[in-house]
N, CA, C and O atoms as CSV, one atom per row, in Angstrom:
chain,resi,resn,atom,element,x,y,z
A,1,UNK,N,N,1.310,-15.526,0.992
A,1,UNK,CA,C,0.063,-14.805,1.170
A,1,UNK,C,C,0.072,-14.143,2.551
A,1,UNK,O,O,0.510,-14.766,3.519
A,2,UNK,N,N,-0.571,-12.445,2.708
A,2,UNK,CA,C,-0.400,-11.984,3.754
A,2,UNK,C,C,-2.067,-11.939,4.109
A,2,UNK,O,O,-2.908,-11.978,3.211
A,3,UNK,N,N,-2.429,-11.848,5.616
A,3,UNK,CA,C,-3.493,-11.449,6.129
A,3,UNK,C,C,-3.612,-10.194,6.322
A,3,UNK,O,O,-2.718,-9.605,5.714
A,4,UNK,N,N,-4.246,-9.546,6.843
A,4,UNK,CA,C,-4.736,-8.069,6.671
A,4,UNK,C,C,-3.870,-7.366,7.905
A,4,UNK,O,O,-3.590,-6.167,7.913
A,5,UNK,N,N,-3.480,-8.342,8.980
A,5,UNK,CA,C,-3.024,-7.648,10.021
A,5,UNK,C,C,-1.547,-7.493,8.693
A,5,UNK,O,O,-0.997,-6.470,8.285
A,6,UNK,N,N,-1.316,-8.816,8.363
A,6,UNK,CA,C,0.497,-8.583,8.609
A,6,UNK,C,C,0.291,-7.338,7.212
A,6,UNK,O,O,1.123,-6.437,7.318
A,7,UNK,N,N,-0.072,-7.277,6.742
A,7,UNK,CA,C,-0.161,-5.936,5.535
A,7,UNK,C,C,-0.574,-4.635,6.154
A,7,UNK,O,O,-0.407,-3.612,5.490
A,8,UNK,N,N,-1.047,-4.569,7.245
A,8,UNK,CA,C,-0.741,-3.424,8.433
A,8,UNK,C,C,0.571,-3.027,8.947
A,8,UNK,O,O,1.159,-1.975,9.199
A,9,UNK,N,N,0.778,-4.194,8.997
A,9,UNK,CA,C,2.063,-3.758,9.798
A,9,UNK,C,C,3.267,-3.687,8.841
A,9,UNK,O,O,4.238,-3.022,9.202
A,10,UNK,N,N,3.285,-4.256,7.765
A,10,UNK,CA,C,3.930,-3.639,6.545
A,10,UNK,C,C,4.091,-2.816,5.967
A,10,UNK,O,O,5.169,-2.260,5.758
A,11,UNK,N,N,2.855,-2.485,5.494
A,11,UNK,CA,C,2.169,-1.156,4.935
A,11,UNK,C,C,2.474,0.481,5.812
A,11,UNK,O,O,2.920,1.587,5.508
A,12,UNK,N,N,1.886,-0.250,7.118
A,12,UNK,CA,C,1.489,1.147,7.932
A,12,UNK,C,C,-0.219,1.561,7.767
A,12,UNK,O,O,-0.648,2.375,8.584
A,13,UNK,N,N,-0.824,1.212,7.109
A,13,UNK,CA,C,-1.939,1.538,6.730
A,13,UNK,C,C,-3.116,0.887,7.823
A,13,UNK,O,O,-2.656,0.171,8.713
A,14,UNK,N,N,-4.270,1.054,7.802
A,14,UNK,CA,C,-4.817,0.469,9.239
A,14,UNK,C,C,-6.092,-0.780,8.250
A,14,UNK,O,O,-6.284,-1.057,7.066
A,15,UNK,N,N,-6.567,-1.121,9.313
A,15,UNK,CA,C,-7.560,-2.532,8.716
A,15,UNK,C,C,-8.597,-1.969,8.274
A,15,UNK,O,O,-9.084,-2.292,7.191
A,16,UNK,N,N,-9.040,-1.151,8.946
A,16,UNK,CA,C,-10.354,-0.166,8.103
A,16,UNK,C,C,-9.617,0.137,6.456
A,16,UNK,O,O,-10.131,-0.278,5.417
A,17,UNK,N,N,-8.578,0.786,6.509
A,17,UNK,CA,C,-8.591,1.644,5.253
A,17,UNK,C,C,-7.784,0.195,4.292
A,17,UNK,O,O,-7.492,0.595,3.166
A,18,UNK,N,N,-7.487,-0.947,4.454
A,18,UNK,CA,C,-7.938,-2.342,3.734
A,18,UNK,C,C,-9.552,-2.541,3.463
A,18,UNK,O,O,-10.105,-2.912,2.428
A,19,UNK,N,N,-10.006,-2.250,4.467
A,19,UNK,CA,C,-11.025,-3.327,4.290
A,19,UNK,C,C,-11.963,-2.247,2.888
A,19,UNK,O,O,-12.270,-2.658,1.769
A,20,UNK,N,N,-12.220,-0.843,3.462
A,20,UNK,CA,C,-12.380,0.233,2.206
A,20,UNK,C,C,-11.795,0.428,1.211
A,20,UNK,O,O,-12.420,0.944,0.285
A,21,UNK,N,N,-10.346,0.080,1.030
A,21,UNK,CA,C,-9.888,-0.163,-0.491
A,21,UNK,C,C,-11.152,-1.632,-1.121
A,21,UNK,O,O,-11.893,-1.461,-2.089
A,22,UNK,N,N,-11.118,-2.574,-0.537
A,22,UNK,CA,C,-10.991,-4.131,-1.217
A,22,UNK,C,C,-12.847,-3.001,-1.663
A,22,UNK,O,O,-13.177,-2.784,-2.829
A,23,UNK,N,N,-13.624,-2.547,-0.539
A,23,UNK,CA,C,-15.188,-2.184,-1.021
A,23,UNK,C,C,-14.955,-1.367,-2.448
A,23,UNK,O,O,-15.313,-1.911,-3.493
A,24,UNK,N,N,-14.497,-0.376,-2.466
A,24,UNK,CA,C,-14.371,0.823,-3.554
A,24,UNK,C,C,-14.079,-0.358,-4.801
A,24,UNK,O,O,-14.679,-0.401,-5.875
A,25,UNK,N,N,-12.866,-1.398,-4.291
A,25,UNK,CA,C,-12.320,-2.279,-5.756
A,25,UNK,C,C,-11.335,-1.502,-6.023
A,25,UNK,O,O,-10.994,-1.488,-7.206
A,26,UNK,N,N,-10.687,-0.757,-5.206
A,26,UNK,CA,C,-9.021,-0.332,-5.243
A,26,UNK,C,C,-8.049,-1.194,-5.316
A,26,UNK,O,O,-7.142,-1.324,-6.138
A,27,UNK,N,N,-8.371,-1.858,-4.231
A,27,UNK,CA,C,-7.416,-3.244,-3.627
A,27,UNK,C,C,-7.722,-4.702,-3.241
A,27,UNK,O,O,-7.569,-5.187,-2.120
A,28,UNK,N,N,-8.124,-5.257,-4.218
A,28,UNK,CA,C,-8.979,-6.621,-3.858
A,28,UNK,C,C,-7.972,-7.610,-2.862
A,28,UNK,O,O,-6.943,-7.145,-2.373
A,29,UNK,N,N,-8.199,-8.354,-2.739
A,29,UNK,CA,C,-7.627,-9.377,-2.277
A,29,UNK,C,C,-7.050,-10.389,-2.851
A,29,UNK,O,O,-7.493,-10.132,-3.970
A,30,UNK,N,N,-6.352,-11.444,-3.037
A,30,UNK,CA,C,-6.134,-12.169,-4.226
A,30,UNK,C,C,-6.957,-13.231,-3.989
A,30,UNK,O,O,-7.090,-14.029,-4.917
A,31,UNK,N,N,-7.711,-13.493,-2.668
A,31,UNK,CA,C,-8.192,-14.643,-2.235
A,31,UNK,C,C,-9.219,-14.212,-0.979
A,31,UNK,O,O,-9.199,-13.143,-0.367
A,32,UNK,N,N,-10.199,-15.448,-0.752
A,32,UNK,CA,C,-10.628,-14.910,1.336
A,32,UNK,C,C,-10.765,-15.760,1.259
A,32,UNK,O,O,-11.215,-16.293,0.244
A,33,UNK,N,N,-10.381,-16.459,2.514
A,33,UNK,CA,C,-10.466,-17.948,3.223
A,33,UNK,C,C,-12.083,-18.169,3.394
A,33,UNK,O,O,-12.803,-17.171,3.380
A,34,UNK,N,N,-12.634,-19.424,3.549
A,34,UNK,CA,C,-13.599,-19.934,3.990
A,34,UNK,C,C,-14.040,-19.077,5.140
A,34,UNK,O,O,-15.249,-18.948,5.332
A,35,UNK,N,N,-13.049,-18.393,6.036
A,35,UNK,CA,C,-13.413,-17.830,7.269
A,35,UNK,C,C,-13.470,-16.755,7.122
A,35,UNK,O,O,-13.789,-15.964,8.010
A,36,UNK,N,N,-13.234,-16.510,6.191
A,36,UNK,CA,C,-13.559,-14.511,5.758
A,36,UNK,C,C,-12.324,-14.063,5.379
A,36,UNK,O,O,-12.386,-12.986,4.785
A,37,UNK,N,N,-11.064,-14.573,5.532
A,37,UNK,CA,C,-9.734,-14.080,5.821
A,37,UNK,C,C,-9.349,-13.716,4.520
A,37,UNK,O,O,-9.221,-14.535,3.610
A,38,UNK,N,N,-9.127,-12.296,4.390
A,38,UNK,CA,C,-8.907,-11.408,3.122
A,38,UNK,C,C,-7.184,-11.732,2.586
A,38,UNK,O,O,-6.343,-11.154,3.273
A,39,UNK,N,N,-6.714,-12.495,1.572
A,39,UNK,CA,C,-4.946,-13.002,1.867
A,39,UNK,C,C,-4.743,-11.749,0.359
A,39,UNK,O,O,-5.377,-11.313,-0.602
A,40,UNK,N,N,-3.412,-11.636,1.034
A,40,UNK,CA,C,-2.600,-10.635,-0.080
A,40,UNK,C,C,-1.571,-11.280,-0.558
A,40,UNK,O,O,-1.255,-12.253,0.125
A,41,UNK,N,N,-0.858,-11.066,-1.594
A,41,UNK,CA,C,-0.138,-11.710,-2.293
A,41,UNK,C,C,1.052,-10.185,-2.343
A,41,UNK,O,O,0.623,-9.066,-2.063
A,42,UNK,N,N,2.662,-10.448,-2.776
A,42,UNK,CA,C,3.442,-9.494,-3.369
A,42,UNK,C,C,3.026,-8.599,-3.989
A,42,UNK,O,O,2.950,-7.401,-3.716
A,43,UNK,N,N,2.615,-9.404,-5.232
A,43,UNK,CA,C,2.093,-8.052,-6.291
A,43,UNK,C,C,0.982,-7.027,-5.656
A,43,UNK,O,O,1.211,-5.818,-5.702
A,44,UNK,N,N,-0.394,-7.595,-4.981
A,44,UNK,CA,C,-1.063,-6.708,-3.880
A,44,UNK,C,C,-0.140,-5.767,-3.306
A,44,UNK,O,O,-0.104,-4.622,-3.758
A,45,UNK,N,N,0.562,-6.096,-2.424
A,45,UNK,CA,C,1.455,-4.625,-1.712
A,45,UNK,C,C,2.294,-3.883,-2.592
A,45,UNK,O,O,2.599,-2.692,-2.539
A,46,UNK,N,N,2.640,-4.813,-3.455
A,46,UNK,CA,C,3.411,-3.448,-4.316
A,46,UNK,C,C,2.430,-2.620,-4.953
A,46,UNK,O,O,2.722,-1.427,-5.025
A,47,UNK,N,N,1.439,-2.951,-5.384
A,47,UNK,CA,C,0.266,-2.438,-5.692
A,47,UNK,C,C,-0.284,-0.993,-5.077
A,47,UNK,O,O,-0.461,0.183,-5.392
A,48,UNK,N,N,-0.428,-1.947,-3.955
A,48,UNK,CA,C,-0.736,-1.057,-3.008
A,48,UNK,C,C,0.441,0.035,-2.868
A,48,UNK,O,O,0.103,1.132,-3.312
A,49,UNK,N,N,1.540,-0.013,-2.430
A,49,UNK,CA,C,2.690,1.131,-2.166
A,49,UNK,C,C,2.620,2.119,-3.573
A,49,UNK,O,O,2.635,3.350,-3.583
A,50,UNK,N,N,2.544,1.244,-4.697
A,50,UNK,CA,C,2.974,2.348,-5.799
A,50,UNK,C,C,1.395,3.455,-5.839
A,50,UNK,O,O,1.280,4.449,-6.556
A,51,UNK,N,N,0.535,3.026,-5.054
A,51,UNK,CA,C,-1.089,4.164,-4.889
A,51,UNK,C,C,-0.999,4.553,-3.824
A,51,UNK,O,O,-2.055,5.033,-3.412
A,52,UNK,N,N,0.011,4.581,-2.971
A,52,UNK,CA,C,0.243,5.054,-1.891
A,52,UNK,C,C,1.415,6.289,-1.733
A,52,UNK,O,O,1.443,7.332,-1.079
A,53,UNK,N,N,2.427,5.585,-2.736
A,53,UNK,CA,C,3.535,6.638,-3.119
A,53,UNK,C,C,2.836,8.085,-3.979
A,53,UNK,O,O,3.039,9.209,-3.519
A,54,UNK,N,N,2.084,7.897,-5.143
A,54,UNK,CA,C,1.314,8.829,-6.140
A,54,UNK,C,C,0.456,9.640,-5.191
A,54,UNK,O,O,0.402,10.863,-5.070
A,55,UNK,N,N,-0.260,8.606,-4.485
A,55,UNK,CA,C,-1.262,9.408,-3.248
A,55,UNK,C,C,-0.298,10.751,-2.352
A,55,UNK,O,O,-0.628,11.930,-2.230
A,56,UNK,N,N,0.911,10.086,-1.844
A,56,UNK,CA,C,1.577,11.327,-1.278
A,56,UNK,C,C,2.035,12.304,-1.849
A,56,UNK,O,O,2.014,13.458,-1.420
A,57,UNK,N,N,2.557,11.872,-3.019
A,57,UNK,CA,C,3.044,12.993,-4.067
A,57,UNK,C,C,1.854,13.725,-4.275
A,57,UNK,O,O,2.320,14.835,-4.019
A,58,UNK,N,N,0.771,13.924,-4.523
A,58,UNK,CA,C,-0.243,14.617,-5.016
A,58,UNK,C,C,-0.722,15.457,-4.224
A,58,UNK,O,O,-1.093,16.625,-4.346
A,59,UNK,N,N,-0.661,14.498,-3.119
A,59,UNK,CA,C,-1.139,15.432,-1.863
A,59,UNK,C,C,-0.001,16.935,-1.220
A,59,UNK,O,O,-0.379,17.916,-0.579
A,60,UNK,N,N,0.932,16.714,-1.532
A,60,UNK,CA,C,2.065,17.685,-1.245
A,60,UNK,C,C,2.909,18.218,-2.193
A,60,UNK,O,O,3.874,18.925,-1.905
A,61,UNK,N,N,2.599,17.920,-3.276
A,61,UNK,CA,C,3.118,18.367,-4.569
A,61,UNK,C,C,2.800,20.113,-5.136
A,61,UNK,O,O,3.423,20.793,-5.951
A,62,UNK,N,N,1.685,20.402,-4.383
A,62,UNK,CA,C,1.492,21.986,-4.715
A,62,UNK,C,C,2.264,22.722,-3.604
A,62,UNK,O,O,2.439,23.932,-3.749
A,63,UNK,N,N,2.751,22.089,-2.486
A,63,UNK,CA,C,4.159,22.986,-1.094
A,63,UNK,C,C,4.986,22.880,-1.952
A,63,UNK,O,O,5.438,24.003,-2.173
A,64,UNK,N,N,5.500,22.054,-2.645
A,64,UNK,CA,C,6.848,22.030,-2.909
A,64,UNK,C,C,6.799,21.567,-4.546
A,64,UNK,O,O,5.813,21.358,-5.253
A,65,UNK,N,N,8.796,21.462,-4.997
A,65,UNK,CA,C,8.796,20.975,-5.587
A,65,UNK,C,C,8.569,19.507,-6.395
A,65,UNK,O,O,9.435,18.643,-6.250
A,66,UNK,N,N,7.146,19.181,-7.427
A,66,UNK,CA,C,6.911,17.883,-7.452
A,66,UNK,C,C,8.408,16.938,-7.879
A,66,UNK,O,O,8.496,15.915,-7.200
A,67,UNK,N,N,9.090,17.058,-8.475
A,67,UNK,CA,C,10.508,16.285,-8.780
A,67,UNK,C,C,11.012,15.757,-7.078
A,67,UNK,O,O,11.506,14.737,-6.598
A,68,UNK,N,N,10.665,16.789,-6.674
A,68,UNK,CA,C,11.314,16.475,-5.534
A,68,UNK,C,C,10.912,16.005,-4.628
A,68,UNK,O,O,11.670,15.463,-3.824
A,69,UNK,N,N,9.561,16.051,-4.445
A,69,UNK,CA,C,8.744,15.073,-3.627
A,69,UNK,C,C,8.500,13.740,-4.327
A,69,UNK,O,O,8.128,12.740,-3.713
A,70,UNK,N,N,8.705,13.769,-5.509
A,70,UNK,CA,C,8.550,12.588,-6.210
A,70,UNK,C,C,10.292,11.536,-5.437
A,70,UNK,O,O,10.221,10.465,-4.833
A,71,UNK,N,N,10.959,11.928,-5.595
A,71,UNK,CA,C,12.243,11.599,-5.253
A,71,UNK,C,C,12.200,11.142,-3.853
A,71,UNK,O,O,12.779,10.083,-3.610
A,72,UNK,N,N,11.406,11.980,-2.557
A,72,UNK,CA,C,10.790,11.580,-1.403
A,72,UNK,C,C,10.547,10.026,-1.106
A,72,UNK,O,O,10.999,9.061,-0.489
A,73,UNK,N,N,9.516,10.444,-1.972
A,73,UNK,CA,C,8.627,9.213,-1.436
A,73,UNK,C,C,9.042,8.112,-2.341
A,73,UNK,O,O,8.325,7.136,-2.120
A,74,UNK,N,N,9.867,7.895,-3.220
A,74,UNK,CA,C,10.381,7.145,-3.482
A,74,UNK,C,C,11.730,6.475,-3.040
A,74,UNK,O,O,12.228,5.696,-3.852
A,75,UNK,N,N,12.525,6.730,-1.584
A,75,UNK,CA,C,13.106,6.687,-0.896
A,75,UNK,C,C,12.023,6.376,-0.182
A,75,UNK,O,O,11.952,5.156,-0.032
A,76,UNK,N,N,11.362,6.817,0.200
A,76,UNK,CA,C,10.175,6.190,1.873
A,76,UNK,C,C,9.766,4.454,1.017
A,76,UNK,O,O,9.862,3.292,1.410
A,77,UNK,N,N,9.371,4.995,-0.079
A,77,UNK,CA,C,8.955,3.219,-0.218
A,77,UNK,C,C,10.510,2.348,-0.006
A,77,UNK,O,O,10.581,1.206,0.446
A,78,UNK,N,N,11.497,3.045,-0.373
A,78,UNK,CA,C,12.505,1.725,-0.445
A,78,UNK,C,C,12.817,1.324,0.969
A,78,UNK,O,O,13.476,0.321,1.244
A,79,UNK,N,N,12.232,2.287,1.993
A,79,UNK,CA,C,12.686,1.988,3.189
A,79,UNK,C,C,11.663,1.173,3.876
A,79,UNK,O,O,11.926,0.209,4.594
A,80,UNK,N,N,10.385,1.652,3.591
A,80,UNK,CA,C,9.062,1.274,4.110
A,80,UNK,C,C,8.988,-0.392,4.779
A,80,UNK,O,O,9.123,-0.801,5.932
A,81,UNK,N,N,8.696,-1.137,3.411
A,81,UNK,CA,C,8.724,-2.142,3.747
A,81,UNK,C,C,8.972,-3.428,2.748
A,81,UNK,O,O,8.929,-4.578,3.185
A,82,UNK,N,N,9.192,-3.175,1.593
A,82,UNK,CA,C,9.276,-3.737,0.310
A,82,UNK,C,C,10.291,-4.168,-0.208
A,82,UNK,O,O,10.364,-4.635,-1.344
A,83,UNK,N,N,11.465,-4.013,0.836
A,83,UNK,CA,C,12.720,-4.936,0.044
A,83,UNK,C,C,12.493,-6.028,0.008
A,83,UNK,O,O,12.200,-6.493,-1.094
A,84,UNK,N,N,12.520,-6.756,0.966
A,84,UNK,CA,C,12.225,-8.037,1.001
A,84,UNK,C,C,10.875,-8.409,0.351
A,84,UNK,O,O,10.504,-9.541,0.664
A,85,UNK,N,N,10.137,-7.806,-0.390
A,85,UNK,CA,C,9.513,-8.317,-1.271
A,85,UNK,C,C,9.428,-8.378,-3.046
A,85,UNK,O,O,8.572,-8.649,-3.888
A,86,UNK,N,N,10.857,-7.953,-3.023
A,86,UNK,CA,C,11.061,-7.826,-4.718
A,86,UNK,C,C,11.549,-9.165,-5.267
A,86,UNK,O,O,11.762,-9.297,-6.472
């Protein structure tokens, strides 16, 4: 189980834009501690990366070719942070 920092620093993504996924119900948490502490699990970040990968593609997919930005950012996730979590 990760806390919100270490899924920052995994991710890249900041604690605000956690804490606004888990509100919307994008990205729940799998758990929160007694103390508030929001815990993530594997499947959460992969979760998260594969709406993060689609998110970039979409966003830059009308500059260029989508095949090919698709191909992008699917290289950025393998580098990102997710090997060690398969």
């Amino acid at each position: 189980m990760y806390k919100v920092k270490e899924v920052t620093n995994l991710v890249g993504v900041s604690v605000r834009t956690l804490h606004h996924y888990d509100e919307i119900e994008l990205l729940q948490p799998e758990s929160i501690t007694p103390a508030g502490y929001r815990l993530y699990t594997n499947q959460n970040l992969k979760r998260l990366q594969r709406y993060l990968s689609k998110k970039w593609v979409s966003r830059y997919s009308k500059y260029s070719n989508p095949y090919r930005l698709w191909n992008m950012a699917r290289k950025w996730r393998k580098q990102k942070c997710l090997k060690d979590l398969k």
